[in-house]
C-alpha positions in Angstrom: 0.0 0.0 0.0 1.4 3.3 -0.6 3.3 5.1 2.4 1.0 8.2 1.7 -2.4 6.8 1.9 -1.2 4.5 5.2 0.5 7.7 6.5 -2.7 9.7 6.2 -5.0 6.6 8.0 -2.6 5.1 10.3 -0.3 8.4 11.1 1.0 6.8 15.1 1.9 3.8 13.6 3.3 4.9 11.0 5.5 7.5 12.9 6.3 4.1 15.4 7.0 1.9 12.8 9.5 4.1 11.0 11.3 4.3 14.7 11.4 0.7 14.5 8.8 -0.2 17.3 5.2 -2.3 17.4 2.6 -0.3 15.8 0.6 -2.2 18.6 2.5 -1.8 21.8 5.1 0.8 20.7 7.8 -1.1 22.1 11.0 -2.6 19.7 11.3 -5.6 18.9 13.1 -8.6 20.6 16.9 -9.0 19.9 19.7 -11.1 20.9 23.2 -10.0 22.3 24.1 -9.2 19.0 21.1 -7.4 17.6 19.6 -10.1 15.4 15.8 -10.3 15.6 14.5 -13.2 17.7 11.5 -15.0 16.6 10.6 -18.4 17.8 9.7 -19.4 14.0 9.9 -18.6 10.6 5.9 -17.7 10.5 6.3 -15.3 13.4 9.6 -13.6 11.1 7.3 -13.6 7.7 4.4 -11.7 9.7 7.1 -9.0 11.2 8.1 -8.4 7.9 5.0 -7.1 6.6 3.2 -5.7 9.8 5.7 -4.7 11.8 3.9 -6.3 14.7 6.1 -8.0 17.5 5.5 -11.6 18.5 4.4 -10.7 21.6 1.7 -8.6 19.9 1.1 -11.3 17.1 0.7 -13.2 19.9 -1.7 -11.6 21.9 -3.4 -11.1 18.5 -4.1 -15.0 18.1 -4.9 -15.9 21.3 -7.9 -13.6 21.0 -8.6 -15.0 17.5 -9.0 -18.5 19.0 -10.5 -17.1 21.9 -13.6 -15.3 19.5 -13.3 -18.6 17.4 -14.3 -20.6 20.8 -17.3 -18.8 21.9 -18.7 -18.4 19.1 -18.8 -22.4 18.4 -19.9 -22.4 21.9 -23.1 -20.7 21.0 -21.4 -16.9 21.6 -21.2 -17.1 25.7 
């Protein structure tokens, strides 16, 4: 999508992730000791590079996903 257009919707994560940090939490990502990214699998990596989201926050993200996915098969509790 074109920088512009998600600069004039999304202007605060925009401005976060060109500091490298989460657009969701604000914080940087994980690194080791020598300042490699740290992902615990090559999904987690593939969805950084296009959202910018940390796996903490991608995280987060599917748990609440699954959770949604469960009550509503439950009969929406």
């Amino acid at each position: 999508m074109n920088r512009d257009i998600m600069n004039a919707i999304f202007p605060e994560e925009m401005k976060l992730i060109m500091t490298g940090r989460c657009p969701i939490c604000g914080e940087p990502p994980l690194r080791d000791k020598v300042g490699e990214l740290v992902f615990r699998d090559e999904l987690s990596r593939e969805e950084y590079n296009i959202s910018r989201i940390c796996e903490p926050c991608q995280d987060a993200a599917m748990e609440n996903r699954l959770e949604i996915r469960c009550i509503q098969q439950r009969g929406g509790e």
